[in-house]
N, C-alpha and C positions, 0 to 999 in steps of 0.2 A: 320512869321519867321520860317523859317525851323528849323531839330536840327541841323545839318552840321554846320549852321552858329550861332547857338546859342551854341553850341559847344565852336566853333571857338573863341567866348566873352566870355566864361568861362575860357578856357586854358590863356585867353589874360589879364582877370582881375590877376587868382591862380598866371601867371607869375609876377604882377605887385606887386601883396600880398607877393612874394614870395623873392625880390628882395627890401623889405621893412624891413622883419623880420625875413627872413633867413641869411645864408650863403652858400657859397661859395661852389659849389659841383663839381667834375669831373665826367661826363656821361661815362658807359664804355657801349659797347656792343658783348656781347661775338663771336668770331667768330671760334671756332675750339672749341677742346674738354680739352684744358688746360690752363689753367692762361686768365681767364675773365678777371683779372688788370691789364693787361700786357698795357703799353704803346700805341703798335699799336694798342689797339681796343677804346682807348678815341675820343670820336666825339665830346664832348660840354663840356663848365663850363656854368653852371646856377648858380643861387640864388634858394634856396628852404629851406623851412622850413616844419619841420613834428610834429605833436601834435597825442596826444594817444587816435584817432578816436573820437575827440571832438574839432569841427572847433571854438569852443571859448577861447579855450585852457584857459580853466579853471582848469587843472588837470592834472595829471600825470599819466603816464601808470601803469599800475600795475605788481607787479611782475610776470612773466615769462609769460608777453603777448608780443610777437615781433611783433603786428603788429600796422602800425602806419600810419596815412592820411597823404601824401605830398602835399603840398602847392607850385608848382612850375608850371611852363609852359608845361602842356603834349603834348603840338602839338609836340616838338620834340623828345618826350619818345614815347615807346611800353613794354607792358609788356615781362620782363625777362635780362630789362636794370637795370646796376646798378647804383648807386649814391654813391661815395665817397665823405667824407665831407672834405674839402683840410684843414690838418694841424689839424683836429680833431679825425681821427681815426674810427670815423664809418662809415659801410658803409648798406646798404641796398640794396634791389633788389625792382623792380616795380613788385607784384606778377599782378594787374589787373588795369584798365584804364576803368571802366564801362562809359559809354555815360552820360552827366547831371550830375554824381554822384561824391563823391573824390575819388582820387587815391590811391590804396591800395599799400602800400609799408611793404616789411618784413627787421627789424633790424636784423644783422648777428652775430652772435659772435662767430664762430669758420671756419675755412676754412678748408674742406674738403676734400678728394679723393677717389676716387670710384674705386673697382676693379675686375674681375672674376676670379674664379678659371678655369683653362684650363682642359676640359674634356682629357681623354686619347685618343690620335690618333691612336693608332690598336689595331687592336681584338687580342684578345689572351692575352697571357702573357703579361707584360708591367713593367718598373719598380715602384718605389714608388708613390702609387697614392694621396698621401695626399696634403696637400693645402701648398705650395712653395712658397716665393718670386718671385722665378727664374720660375714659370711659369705661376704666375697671367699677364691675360690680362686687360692693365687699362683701364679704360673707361670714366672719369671725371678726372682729376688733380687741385688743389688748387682751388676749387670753395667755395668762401664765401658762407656760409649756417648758418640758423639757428639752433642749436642744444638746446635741452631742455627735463632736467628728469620729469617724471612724477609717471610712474608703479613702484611701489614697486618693481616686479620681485616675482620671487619664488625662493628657497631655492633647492640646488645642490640635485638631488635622491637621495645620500646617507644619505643626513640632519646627519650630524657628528653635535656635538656642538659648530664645530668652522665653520662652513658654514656660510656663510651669505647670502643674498637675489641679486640674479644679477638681476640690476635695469634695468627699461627700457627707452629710450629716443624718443621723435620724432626730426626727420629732417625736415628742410622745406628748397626747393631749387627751384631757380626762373621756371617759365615755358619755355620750350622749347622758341626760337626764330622761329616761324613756317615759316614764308614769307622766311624765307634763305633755301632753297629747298635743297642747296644740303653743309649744314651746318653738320659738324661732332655731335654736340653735342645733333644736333635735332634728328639726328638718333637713337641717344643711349637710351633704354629702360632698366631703372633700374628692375631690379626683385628680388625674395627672394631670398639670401644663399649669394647675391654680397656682398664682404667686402669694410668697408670704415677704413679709418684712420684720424685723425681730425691733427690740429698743434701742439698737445701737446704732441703726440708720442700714442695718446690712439688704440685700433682698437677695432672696431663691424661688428655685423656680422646681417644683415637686415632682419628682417622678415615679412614684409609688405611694401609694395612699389602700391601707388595710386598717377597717375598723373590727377589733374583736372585742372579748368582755370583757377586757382591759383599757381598752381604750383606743384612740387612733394611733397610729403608728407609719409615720411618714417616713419617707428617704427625700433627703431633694440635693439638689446642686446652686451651688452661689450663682447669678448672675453676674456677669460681670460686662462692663460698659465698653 
């Protein structure tokens, strides 16, 4: 037996597994560079269920691990699809799909947007060059992502005694859609100094940005006022 087709009995059982002891999910696949849940980009409702990288599901995830094995039919997934859970509220991205193995799925809790500050357009004089509303170029809008503190942070230069420590977070955001060639979002290459803003009104300001076959995986710092 080849693995194509041994594959093929894999995705065929997880479907079968999945529509036993899951629920209800809506597939989205992002196609532009804003709102991945937008309506037009749902392709499928499946059954799937997800357990915290223990296919006995004997256990529970631990605090502040978003990642989690899904139990559903991957023939018709690729990594950097999502899964809404219909009428539940959470939603996930497919970070990986490895051959024979389970599928790596990342839980989201915050939805995101990504944006650049606009270099000055001439030389010379110029007016105010500091970092604008009015002339951030966006480059991600409302993409569910993972967010999560971990670094302490350091303490402001001045270390006053009412300073405190500006903590630091990682992001994790699905992998590009690559087979879509001429896809807005696959083009965009996050990098340091991009700002994000999350749904709660917060902003950061990134400072590490690595995309692997998982997906992006940001560090950044709060801005603060």
């Amino acid at each position: 037996m080849d693995g194509a087709r041994l594959q093929d009995l894999i995705s065929r059982g997880m479907g079968t597994a999945g529509r036993v002891t899951g629920v209800a999910c809506d597939a989205y696949r992002p196609c532009g560079a804003a709102d991945p849940l937008a309506p037009k980009n749902r392709f499928l409702r499946l059954s799937a269920a997800f357990n915290a990288e223990d296919p006995s599901f004997r256990r529970a995830n631990a605090y502040g691990r978003p990642v989690w094995y899904g139990v559903f039919d991957s023939a018709y997934t690729r990594p950097g699809d999502y899964l809404a859970e219909c009428g539940g509220g959470r939603v996930w991205f497919v970070a990986m799909q490895p051959p024979l193995l389970p599928v790596v799925c990342v839980l989201t809790n915050r939805v995101m947007s990504f944006a650049r500050p606009a270099a000055p357009m001439l030389p010379g004089v110029n007016g105010y060059g500091g970092v604008t509303r009015a002339t951030m170029v966006p480059l991600l809008t409302n993409w569910p992502a993972s967010l999560l503190g971990g670094d302490a942070g350091e303490r402001e230069p001045a270390e006053l005694p009412g300073d405190v420590h500006l903590g630091g977070y990682t992001v994790l955001l699905p992998p590009p859609q690559a087979s879509q060639k001429h896809d807005a979002a696959s083009a965009i290459v996050l990098r340091v100094d991009d700002l994000m803003t999350d749904d709660l009104g917060r902003s950061y300001v990134t400072s590490s940005a690595e995309l692997s076959a998982l997906g992006w995986r940001l560090t950044a710092k709060p801005a603060t006022t």
